[in-house]
HTML snippet that shows the backbone in 3Dmol.js (N, CA, C, O; Angstrom):
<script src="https://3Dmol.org/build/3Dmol-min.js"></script>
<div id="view" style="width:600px;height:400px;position:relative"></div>
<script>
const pdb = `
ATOM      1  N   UNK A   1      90.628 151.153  64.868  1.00  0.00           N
ATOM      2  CA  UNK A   1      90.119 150.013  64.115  1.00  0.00           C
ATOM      3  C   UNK A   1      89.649 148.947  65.091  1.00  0.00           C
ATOM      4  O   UNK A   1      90.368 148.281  65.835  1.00  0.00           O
ATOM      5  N   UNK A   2      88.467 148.898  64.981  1.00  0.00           N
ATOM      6  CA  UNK A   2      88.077 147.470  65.810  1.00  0.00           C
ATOM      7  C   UNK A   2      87.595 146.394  64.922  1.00  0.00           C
ATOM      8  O   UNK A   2      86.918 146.468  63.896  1.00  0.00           O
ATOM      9  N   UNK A   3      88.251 145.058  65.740  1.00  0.00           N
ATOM     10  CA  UNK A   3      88.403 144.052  65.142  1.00  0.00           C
ATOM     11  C   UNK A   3      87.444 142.545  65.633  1.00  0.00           C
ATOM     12  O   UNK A   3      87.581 141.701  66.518  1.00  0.00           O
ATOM     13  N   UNK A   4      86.918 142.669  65.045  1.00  0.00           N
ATOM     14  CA  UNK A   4      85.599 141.363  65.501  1.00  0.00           C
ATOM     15  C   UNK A   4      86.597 140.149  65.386  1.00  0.00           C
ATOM     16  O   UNK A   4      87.753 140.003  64.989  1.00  0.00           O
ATOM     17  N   UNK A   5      85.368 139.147  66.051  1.00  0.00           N
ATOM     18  CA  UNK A   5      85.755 137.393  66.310  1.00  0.00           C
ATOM     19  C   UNK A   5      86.533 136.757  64.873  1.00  0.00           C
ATOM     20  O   UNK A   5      87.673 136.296  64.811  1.00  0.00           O
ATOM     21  N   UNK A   6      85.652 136.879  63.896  1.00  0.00           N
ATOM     22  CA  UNK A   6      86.242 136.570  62.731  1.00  0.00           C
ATOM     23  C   UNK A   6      87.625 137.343  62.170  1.00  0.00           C
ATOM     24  O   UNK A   6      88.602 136.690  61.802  1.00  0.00           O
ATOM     25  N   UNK A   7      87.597 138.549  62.153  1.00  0.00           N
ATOM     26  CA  UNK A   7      89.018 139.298  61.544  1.00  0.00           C
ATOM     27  C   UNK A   7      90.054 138.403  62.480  1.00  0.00           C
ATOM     28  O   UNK A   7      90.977 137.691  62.084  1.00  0.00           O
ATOM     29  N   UNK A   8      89.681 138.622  63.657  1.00  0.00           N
ATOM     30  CA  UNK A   8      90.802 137.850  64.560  1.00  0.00           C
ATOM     31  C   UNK A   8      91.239 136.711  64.620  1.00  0.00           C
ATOM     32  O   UNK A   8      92.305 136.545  65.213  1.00  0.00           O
ATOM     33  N   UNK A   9      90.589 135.634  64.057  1.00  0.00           N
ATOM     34  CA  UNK A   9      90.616 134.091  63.694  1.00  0.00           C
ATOM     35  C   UNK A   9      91.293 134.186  62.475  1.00  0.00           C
ATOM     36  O   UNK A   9      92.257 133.462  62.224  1.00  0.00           O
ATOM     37  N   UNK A  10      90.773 135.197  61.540  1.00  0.00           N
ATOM     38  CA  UNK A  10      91.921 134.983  60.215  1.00  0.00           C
ATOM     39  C   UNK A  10      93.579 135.876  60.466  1.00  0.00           C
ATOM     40  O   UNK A  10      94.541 135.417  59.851  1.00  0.00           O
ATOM     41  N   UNK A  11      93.746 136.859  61.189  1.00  0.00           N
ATOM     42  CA  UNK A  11      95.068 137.351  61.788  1.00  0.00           C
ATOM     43  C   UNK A  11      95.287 135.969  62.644  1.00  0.00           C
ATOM     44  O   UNK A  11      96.418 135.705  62.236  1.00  0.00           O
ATOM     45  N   UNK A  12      95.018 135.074  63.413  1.00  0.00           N
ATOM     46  CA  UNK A  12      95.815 134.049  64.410  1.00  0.00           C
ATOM     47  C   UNK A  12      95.942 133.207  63.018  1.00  0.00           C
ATOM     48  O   UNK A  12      97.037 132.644  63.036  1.00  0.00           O
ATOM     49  N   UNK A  13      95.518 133.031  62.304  1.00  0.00           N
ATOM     50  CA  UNK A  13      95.565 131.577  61.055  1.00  0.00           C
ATOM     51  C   UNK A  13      96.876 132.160  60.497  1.00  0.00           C
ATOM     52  O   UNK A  13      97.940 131.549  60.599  1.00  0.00           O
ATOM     53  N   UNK A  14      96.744 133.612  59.782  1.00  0.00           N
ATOM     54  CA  UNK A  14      97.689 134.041  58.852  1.00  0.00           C
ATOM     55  C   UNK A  14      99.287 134.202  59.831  1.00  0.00           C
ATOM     56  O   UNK A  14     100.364 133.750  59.442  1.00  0.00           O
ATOM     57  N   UNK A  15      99.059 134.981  61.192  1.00  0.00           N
ATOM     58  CA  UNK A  15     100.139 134.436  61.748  1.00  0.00           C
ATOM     59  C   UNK A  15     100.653 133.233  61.792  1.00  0.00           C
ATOM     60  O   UNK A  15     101.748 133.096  61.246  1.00  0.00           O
ATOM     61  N   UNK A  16      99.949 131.907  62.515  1.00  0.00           N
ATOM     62  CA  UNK A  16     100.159 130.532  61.731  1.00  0.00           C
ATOM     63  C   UNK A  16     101.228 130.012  60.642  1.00  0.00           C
ATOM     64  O   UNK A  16     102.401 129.638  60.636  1.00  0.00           O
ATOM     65  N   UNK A  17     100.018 130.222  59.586  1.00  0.00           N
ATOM     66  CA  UNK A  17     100.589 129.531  57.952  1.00  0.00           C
ATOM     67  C   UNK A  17     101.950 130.657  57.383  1.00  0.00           C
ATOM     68  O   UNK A  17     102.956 130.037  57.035  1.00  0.00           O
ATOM     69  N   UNK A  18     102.030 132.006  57.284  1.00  0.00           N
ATOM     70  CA  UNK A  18     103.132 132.580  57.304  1.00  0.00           C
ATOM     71  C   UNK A  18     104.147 132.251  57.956  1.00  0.00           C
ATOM     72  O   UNK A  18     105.132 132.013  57.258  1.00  0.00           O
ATOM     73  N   UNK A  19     104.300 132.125  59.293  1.00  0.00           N
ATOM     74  CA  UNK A  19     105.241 131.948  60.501  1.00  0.00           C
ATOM     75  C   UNK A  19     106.022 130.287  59.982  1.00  0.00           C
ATOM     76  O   UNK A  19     107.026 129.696  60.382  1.00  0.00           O
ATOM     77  N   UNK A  20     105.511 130.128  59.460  1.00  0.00           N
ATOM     78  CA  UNK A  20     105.348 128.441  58.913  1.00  0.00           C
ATOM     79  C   UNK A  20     107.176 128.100  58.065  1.00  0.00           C
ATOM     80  O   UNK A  20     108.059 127.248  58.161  1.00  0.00           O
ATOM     81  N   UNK A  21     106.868 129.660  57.104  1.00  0.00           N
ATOM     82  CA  UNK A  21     107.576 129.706  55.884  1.00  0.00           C
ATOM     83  C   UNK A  21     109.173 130.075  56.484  1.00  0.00           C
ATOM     84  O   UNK A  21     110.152 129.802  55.789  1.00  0.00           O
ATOM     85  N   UNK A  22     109.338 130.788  57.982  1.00  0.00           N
ATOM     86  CA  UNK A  22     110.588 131.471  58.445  1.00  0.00           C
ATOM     87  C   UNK A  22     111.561 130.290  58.627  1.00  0.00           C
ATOM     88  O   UNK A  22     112.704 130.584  58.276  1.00  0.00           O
ATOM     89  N   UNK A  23     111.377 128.753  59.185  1.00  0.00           N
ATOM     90  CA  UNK A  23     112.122 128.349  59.255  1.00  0.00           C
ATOM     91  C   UNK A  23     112.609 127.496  57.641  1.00  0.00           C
ATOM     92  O   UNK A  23     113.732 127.009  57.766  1.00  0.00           O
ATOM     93  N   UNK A  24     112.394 127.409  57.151  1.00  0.00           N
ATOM     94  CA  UNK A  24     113.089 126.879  55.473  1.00  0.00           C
ATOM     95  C   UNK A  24     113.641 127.802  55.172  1.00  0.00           C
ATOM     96  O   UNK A  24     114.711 127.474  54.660  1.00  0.00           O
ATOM     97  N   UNK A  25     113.435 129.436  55.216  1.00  0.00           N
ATOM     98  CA  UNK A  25     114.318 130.395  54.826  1.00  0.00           C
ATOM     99  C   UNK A  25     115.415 130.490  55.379  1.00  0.00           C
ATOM    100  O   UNK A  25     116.456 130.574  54.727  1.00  0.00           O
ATOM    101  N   UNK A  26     115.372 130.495  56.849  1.00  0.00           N
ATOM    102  CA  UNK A  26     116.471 130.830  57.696  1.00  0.00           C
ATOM    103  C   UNK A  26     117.201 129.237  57.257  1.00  0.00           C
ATOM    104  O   UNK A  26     118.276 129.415  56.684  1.00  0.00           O
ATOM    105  N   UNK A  27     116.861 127.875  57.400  1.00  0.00           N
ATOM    106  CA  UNK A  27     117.557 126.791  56.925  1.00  0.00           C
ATOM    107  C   UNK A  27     118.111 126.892  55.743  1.00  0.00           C
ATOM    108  O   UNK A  27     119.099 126.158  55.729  1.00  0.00           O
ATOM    109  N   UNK A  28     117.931 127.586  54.465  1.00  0.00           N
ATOM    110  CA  UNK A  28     118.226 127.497  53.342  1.00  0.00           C
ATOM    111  C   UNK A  28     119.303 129.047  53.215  1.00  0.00           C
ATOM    112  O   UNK A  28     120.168 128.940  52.345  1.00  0.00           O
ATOM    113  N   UNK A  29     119.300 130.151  53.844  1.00  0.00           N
ATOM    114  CA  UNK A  29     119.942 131.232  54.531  1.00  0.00           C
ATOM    115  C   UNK A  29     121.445 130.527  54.554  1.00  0.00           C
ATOM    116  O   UNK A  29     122.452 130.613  53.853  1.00  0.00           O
ATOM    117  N   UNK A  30     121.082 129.835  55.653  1.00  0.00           N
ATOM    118  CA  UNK A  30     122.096 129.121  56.583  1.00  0.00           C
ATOM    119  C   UNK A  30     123.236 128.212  55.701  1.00  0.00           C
ATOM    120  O   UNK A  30     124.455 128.356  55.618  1.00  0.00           O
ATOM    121  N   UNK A  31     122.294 127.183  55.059  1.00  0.00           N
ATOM    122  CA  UNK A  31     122.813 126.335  54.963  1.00  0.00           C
ATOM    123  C   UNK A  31     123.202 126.259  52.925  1.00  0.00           C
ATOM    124  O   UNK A  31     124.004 125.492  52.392  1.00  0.00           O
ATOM    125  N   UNK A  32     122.624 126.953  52.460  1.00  0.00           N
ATOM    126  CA  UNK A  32     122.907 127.649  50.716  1.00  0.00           C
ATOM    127  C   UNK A  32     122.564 126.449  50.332  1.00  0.00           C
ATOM    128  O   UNK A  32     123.151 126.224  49.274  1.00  0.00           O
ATOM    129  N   UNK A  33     121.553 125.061  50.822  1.00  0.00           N
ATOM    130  CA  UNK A  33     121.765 123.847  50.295  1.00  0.00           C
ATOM    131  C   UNK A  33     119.526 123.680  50.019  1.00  0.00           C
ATOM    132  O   UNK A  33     118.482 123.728  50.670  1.00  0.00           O
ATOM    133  N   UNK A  34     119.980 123.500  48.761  1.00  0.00           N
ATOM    134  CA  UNK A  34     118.148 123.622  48.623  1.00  0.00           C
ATOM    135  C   UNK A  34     117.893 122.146  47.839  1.00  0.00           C
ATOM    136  O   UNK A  34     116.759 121.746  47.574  1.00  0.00           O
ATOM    137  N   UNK A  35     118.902 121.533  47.570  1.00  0.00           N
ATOM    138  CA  UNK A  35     118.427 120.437  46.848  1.00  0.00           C
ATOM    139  C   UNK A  35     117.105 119.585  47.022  1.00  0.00           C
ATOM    140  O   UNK A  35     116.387 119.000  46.211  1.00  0.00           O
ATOM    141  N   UNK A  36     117.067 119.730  48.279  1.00  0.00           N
ATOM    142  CA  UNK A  36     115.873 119.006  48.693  1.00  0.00           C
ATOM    143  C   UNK A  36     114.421 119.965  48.408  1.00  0.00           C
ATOM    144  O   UNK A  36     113.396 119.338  48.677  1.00  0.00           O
ATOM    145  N   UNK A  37     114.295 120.769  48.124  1.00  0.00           N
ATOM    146  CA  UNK A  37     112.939 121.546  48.149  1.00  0.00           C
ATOM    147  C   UNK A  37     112.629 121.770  46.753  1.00  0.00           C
ATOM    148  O   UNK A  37     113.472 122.446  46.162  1.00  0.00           O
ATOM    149  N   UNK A  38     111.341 121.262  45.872  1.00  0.00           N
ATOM    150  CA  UNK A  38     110.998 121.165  44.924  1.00  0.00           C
ATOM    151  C   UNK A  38     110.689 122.633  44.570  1.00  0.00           C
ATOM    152  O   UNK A  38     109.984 123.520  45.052  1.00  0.00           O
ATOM    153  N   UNK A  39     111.663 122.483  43.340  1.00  0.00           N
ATOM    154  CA  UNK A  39     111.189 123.677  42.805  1.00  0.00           C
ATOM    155  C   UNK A  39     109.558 123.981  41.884  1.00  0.00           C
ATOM    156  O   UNK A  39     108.939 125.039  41.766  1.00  0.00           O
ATOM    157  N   UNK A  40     109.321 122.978  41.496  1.00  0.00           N
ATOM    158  CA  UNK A  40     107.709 123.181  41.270  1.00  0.00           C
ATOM    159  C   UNK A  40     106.800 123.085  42.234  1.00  0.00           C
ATOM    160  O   UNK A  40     105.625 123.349  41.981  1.00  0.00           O
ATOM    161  N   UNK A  41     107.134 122.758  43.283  1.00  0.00           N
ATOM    162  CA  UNK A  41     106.235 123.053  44.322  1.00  0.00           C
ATOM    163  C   UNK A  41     106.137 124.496  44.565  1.00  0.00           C
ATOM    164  O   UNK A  41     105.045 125.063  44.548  1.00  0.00           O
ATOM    165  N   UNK A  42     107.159 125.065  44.774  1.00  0.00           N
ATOM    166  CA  UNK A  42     107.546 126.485  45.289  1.00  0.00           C
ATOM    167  C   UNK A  42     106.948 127.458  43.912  1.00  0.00           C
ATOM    168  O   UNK A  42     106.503 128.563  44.219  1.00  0.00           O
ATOM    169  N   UNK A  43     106.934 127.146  42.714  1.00  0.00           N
ATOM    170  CA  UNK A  43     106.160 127.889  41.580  1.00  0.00           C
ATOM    171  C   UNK A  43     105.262 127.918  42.117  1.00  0.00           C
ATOM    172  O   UNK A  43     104.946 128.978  42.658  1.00  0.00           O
ATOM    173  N   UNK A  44     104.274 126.567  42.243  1.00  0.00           N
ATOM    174  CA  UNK A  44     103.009 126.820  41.841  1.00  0.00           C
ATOM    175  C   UNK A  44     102.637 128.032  43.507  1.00  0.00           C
ATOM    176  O   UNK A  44     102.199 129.181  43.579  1.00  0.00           O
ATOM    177  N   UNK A  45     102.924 127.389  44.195  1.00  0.00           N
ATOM    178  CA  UNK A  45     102.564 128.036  45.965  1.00  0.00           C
ATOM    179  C   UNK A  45     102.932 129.641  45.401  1.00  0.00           C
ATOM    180  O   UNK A  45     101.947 130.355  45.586  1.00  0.00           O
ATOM    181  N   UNK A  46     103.673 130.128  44.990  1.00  0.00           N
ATOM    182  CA  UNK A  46     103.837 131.610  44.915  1.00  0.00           C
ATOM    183  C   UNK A  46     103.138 132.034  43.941  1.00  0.00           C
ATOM    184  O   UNK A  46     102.695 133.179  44.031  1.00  0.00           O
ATOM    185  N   UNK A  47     102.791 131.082  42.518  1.00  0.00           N
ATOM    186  CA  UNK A  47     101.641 131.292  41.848  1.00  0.00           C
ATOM    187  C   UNK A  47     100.367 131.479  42.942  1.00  0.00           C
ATOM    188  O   UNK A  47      99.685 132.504  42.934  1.00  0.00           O
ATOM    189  N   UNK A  48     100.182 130.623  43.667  1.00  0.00           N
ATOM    190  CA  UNK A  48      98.986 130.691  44.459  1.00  0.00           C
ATOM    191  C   UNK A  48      98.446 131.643  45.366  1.00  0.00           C
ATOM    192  O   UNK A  48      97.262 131.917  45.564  1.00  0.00           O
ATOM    193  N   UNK A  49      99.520 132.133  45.917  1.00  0.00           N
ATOM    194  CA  UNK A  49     100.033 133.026  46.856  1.00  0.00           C
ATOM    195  C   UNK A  49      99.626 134.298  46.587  1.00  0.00           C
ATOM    196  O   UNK A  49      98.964 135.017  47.335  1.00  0.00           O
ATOM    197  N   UNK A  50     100.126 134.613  45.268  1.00  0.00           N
ATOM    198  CA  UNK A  50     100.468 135.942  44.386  1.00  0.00           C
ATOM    199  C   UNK A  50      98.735 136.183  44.030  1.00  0.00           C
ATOM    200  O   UNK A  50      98.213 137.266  44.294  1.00  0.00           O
ATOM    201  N   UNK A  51      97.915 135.004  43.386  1.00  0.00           N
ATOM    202  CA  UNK A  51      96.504 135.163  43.165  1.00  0.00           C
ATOM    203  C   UNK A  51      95.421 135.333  44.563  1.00  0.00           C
ATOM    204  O   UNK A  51      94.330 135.902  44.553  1.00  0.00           O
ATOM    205  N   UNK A  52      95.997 134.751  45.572  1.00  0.00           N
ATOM    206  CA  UNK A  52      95.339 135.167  46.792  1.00  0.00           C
ATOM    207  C   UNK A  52      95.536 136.761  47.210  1.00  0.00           C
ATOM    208  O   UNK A  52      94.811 137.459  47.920  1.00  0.00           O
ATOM    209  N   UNK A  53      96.225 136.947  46.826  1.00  0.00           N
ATOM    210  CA  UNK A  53      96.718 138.321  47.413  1.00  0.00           C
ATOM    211  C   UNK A  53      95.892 139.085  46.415  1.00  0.00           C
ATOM    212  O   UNK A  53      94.897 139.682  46.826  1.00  0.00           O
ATOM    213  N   UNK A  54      96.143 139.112  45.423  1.00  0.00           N
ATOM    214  CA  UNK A  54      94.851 139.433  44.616  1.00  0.00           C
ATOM    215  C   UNK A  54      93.291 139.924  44.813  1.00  0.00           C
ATOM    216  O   UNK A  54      92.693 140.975  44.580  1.00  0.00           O
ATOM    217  N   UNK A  55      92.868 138.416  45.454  1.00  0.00           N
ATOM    218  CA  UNK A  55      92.135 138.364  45.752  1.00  0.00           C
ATOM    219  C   UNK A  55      91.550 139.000  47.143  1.00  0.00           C
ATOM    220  O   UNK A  55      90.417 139.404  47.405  1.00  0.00           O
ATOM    221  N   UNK A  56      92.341 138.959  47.672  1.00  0.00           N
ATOM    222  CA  UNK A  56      92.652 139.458  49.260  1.00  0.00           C
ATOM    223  C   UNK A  56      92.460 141.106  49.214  1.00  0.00           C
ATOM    224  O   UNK A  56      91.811 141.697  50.077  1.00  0.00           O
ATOM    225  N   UNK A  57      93.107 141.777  48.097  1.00  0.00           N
ATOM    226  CA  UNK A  57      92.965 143.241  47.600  1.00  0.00           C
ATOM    227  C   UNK A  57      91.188 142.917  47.086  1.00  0.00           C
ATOM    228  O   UNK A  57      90.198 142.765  47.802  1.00  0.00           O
ATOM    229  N   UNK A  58      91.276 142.904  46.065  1.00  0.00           N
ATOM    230  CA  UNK A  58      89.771 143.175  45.818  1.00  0.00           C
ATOM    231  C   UNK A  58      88.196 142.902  46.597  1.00  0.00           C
ATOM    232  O   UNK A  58      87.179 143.502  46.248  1.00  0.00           O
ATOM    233  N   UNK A  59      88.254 141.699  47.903  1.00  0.00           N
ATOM    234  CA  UNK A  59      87.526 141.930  48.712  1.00  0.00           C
ATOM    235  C   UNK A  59      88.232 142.889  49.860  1.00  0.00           C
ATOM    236  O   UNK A  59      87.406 142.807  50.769  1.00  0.00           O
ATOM    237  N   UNK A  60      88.893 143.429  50.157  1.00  0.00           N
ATOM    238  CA  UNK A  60      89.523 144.465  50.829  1.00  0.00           C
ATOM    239  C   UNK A  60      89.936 143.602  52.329  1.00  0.00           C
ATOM    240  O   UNK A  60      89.882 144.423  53.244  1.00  0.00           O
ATOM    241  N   UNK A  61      90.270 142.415  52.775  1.00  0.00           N
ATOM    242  CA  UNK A  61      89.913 141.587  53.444  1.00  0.00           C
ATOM    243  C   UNK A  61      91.639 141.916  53.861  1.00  0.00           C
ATOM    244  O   UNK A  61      92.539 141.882  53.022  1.00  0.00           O
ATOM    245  N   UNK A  62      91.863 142.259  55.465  1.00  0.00           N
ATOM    246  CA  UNK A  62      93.223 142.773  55.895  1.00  0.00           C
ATOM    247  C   UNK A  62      93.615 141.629  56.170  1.00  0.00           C
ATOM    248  O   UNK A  62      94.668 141.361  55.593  1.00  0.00           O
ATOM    249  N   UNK A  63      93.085 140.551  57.029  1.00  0.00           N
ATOM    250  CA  UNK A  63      94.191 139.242  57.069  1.00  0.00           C
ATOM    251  C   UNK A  63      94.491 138.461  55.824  1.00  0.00           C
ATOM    252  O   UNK A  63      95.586 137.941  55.606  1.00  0.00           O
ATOM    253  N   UNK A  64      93.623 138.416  55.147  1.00  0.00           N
ATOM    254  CA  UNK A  64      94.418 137.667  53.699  1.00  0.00           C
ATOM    255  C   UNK A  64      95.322 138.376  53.072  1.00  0.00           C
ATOM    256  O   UNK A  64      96.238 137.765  52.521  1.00  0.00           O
ATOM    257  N   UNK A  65      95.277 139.847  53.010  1.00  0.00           N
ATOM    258  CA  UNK A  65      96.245 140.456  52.475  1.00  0.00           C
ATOM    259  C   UNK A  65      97.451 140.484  52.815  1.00  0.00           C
ATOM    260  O   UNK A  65      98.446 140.514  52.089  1.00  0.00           O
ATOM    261  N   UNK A  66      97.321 140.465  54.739  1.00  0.00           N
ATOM    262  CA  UNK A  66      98.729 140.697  55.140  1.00  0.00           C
ATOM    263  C   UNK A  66      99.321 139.359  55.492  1.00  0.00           C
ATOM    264  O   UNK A  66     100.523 139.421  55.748  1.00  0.00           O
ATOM    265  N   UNK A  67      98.694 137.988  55.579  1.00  0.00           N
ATOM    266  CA  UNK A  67      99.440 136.896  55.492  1.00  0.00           C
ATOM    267  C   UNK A  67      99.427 136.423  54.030  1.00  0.00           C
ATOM    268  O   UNK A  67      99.614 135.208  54.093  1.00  0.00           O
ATOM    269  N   UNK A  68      99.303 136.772  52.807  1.00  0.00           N
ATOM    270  CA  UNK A  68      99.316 136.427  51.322  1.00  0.00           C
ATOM    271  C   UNK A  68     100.233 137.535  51.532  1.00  0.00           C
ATOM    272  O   UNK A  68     101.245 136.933  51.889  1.00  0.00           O
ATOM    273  N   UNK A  69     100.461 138.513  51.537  1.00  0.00           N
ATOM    274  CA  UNK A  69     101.828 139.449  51.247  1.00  0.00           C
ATOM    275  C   UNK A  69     103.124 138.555  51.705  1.00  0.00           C
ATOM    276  O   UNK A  69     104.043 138.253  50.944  1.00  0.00           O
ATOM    277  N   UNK A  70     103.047 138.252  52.844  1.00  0.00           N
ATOM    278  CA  UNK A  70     104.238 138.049  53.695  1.00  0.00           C
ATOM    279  C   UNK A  70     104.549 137.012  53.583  1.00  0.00           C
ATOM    280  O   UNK A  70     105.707 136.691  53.848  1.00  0.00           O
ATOM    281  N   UNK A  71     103.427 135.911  53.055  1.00  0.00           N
ATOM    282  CA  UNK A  71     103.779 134.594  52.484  1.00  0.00           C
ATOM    283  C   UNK A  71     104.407 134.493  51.202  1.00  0.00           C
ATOM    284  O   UNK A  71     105.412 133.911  50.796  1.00  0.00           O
ATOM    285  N   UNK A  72     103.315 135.408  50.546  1.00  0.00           N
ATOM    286  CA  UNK A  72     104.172 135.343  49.013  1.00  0.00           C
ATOM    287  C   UNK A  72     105.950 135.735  49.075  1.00  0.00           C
ATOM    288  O   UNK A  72     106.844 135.038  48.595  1.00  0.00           O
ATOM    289  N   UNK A  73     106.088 136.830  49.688  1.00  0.00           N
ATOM    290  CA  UNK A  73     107.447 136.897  49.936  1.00  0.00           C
ATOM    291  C   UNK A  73     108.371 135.796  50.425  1.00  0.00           C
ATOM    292  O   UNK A  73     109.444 135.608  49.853  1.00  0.00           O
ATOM    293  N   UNK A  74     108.020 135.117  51.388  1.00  0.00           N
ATOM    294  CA  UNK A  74     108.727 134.204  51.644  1.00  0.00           C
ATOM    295  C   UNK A  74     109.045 132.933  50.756  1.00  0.00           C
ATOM    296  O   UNK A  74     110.072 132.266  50.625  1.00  0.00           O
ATOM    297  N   UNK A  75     107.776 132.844  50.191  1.00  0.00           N
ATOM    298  CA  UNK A  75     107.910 131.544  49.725  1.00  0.00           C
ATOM    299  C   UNK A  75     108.688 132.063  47.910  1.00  0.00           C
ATOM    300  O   UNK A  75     109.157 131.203  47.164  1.00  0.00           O
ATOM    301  N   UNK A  76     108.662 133.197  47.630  1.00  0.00           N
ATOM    302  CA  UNK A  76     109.467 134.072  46.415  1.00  0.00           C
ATOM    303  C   UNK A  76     110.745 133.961  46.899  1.00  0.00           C
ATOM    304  O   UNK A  76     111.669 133.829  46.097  1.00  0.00           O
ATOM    305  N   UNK A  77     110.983 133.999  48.268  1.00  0.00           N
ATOM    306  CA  UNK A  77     112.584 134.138  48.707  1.00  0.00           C
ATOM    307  C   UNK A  77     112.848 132.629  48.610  1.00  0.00           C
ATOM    308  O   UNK A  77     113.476 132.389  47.578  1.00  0.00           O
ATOM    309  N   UNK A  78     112.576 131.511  49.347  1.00  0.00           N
ATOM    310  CA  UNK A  78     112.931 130.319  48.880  1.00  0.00           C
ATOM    311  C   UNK A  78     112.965 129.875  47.597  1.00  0.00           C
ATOM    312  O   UNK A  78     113.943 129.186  47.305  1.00  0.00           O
ATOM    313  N   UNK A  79     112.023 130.123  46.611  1.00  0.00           N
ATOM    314  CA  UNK A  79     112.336 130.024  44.958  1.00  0.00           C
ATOM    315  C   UNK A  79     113.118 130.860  44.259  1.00  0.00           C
ATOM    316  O   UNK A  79     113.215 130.560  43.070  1.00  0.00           O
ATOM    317  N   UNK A  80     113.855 132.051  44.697  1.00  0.00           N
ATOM    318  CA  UNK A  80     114.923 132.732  44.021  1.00  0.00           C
ATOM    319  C   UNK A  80     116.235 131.890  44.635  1.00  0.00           C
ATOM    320  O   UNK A  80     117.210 131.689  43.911  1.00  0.00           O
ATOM    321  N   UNK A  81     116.198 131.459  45.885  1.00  0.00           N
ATOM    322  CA  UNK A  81     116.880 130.390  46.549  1.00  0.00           C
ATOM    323  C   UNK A  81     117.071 129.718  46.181  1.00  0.00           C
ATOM    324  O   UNK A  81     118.287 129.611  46.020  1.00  0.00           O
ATOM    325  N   UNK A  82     116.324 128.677  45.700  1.00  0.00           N
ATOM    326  CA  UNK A  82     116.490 127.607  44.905  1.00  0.00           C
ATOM    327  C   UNK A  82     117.213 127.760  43.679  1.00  0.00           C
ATOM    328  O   UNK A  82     118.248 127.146  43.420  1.00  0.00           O
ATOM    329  N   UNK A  83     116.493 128.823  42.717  1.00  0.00           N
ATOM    330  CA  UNK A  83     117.076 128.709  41.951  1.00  0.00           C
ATOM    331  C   UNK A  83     118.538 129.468  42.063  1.00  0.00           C
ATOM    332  O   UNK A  83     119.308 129.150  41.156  1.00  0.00           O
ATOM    333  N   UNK A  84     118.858 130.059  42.657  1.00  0.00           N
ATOM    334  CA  UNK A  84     120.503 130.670  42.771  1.00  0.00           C
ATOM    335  C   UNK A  84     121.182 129.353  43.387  1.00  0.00           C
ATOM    336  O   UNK A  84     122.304 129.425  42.887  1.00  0.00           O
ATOM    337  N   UNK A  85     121.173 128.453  43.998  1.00  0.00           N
ATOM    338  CA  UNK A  85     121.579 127.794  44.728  1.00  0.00           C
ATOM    339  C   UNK A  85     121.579 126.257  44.340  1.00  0.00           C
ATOM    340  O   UNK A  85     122.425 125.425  44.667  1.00  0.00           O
ATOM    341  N   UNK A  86     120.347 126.049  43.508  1.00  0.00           N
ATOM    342  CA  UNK A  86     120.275 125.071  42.718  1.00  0.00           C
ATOM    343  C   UNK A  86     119.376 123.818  43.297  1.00  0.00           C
ATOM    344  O   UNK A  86     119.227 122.800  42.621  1.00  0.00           O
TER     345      UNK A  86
END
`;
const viewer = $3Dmol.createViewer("view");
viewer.addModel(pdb, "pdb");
viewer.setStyle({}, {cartoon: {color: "spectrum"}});
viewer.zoomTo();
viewer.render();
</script>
């Protein structure tokens, strides 16, 4: 697979904005304390997330897919978080 200027600018972004999401998990992991993190924020973003990925499938486009996968997960793990945790 070879990968042009552009594929590679959206793999360094999606590494980025994903990589973003590890430390609130591992803090909220850690610490079982979520009070502070809005839970409607965290809807709508995994709403958002979940439709990018979507979208990401139907133009067949590998960095949106694989940072919208790995985001959506994360940011699904902080909102099952939240809500178990309160």
């Amino acid at each position: 697979m070879t990968v042009d200027g552009t594929t590679l600018i959206g793999l360094i972004a999606a590494i980025c904005t994903t990589s973003s999401f590890v430390p609130q998990v591992i803090k909220i992991l850690r610490s079982k304390r979520t009070q502070d993190v809005s839970l409607v924020m965290y809807a709508i973003l995994t709403t958002g997330l979940f439709l990018w990925l979507v979208y990401g499938f139907i133009l067949h486009d590998i960095p949106l897919i694989l940072a919208n996968l790995i985001s959506l997960t994360l940011s699904l793990s902080v909102l099952i978080l939240k809500l178990k945790h309160g």
